[in-house]
Legacy VTK file of the C-alpha trace (Angstrom):
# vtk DataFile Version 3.0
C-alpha trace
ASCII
DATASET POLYDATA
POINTS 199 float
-11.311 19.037 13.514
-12.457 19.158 9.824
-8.934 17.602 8.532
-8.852 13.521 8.745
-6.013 11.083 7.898
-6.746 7.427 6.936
-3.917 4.876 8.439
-4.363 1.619 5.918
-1.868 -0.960 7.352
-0.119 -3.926 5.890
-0.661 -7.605 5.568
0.098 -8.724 9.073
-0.027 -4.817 10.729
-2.947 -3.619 12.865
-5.298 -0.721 13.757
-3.188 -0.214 16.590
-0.430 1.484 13.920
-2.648 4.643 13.795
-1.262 5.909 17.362
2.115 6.695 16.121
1.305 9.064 13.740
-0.998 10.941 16.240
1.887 12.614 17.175
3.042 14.046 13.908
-0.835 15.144 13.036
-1.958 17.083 15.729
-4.224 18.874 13.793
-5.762 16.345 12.090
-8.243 13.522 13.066
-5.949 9.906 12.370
-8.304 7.063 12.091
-6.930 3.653 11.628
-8.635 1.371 9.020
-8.938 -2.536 10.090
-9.984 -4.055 6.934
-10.880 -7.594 6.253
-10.094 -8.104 3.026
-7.273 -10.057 1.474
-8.577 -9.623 -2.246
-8.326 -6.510 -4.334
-11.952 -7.064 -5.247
-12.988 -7.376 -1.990
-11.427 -4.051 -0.851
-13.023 -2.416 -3.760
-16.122 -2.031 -1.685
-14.686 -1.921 1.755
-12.455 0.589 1.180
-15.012 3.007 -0.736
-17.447 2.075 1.584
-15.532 2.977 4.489
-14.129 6.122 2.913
-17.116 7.164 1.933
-19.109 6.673 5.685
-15.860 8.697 7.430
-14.543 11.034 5.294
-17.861 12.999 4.134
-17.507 15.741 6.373
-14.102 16.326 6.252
-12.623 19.047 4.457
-9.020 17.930 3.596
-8.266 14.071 3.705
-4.922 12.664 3.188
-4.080 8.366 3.201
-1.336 7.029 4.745
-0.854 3.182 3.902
1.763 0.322 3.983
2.598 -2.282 1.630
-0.398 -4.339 0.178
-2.422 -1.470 2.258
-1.175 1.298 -0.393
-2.091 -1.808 -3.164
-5.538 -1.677 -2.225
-5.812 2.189 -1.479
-4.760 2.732 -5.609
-7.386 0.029 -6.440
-10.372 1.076 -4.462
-9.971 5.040 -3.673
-8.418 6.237 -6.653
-11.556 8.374 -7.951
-12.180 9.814 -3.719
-11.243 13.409 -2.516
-8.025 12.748 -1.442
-5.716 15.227 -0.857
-2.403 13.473 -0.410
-0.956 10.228 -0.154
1.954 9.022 2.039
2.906 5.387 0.817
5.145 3.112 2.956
6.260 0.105 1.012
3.938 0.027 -1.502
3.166 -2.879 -3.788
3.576 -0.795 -7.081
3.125 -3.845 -9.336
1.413 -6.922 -8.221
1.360 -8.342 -11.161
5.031 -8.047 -11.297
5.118 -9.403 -7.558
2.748 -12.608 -8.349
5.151 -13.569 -11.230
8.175 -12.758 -9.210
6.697 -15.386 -6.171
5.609 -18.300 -8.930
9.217 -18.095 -9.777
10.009 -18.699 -6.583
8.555 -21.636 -6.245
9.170 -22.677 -9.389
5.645 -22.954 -10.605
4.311 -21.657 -14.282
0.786 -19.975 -15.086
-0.245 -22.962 -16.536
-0.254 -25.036 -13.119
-1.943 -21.712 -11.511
-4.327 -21.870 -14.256
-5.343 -25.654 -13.643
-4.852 -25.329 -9.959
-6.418 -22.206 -9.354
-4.637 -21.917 -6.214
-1.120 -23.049 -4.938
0.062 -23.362 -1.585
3.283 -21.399 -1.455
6.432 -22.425 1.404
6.295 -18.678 2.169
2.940 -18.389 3.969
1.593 -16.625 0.700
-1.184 -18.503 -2.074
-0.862 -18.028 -5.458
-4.018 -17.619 -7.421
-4.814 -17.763 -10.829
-7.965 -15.629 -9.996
-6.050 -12.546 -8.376
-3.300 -12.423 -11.227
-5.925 -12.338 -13.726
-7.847 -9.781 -11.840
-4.592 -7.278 -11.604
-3.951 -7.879 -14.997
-7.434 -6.774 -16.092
-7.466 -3.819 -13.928
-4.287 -1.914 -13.839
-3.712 0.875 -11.293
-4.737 4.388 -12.277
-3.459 6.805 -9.554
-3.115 10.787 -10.027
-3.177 11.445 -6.459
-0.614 13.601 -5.351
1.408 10.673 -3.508
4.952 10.964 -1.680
6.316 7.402 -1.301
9.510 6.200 1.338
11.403 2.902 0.258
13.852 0.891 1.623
17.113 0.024 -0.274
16.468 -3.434 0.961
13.228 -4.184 0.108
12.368 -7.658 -0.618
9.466 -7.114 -2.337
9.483 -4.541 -5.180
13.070 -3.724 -7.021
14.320 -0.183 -7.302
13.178 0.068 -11.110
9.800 -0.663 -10.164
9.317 1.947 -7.713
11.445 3.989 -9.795
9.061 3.897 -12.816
6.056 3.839 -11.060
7.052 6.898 -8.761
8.059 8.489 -12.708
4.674 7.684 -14.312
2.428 8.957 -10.907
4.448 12.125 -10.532
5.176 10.626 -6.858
8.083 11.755 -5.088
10.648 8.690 -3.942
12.671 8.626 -0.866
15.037 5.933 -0.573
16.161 4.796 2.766
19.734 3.200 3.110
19.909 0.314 4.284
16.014 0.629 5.084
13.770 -2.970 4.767
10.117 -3.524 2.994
9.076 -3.503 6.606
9.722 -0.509 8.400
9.696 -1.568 12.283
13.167 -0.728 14.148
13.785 2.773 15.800
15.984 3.806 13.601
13.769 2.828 9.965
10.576 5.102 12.396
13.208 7.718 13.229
13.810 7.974 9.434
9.722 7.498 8.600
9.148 10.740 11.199
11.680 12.821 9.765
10.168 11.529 5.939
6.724 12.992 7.212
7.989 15.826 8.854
9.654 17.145 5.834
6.990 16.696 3.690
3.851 18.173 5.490
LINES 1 200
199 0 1 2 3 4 5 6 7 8 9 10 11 12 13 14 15 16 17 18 19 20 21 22 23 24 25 26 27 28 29 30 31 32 33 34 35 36 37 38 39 40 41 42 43 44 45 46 47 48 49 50 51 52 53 54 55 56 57 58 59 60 61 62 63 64 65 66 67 68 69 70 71 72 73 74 75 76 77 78 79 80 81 82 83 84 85 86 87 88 89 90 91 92 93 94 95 96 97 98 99 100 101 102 103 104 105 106 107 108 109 110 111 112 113 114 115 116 117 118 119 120 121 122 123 124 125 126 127 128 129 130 131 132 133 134 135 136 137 138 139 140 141 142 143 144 145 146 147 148 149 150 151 152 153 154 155 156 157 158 159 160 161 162 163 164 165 166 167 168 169 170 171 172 173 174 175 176 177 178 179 180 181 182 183 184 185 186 187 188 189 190 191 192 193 194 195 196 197 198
């Protein structure tokens, strides 16, 4: 096949995601990505890196990613020969969703500054380095990009997606009822039918 598609999971997800969309591709080659890295300028390199070493001979390549995956997609692949992007979930904004977590936990930039890194009751760690790094290098995507949202999404607000989706030229699906974390039969009923439509 001379068509690939690039499954980039989310925090927590797995290589293993890749299968299911196997069946929606048949003509294309669906390669899962299992990155390491948990820092946008770590992924910088990995991604390209690993974009660069599969993708060469491929004549059409489209991205499918999740959450924090579709993050680091916009922050490392954003100048590659992509054709299209499916984003699940995306994190839009981290900047946004660092300063929505601090408040949170009730803690201000200047104890992230002096601590550098905080411990969060959430399983997450604020750090002064990443919000600095996101604020000094904002996401520039024109990739032709289709993005599916849940109504419940814990994560990223409506307006957010809204305005980004607005500003990229990205077409926004909204499912009812749907959650940041698309997992139950019905939410991958809905994500099929999303796809489907679209390709």
């Amino acid at each position: 096949m001379n068509k690939g598609i690039i499954y980039i999971h989310g925090k927590g997800g797995s290589i293993e995601e890749a299968e299911h969309y196997k069946l929606l591709f048949k003509n294309y080659d669906v390669i899962g990505f299992d990155y390491v890295s948990q820092s946008p300028w770590d992924a910088k390199d990995e991604f390209s890196n690993f974009f660069d070493s599969i993708c060469r001979d491929y004549q059409s390549v489209m991205v499918i990613a999740n959450s924090i995956g579709a993050f680091f997609t916009m922050n490392s692949l954003f100048d590659k020969r992509i054709e299209k992007a499916f984003f699940i979930s995306p994190i839009v904004n981290m900047e946004m969703l660092i300063q929505d977590m601090m408040m949170w936990v009730g803690v201000t930039e200047e104890e992230l500054r002096e601590k550098g890194e905080i411990e969060t009751t959430f399983g997450e760690t604020l750090s002064w380095k990443y919000l600095c790094y996101v604020r000094e290098h904002p996401v520039v995507w024109t990739i032709p990009t289709h993005i599916l949202y849940g109504e419940k999404d814990n994560l990223t607000s409506y307006e957010t997606m809204s305005k980004f989706a607005n500003q990229n030229k990205a077409t926004l699906t909204v499912m009812k009822n749907g959650e940041h974390w698309f997992h139950t039969e019905e939410q991958m009923k809905y994500l099929d039918h999303w796809i489907e439509e679209l390709v």
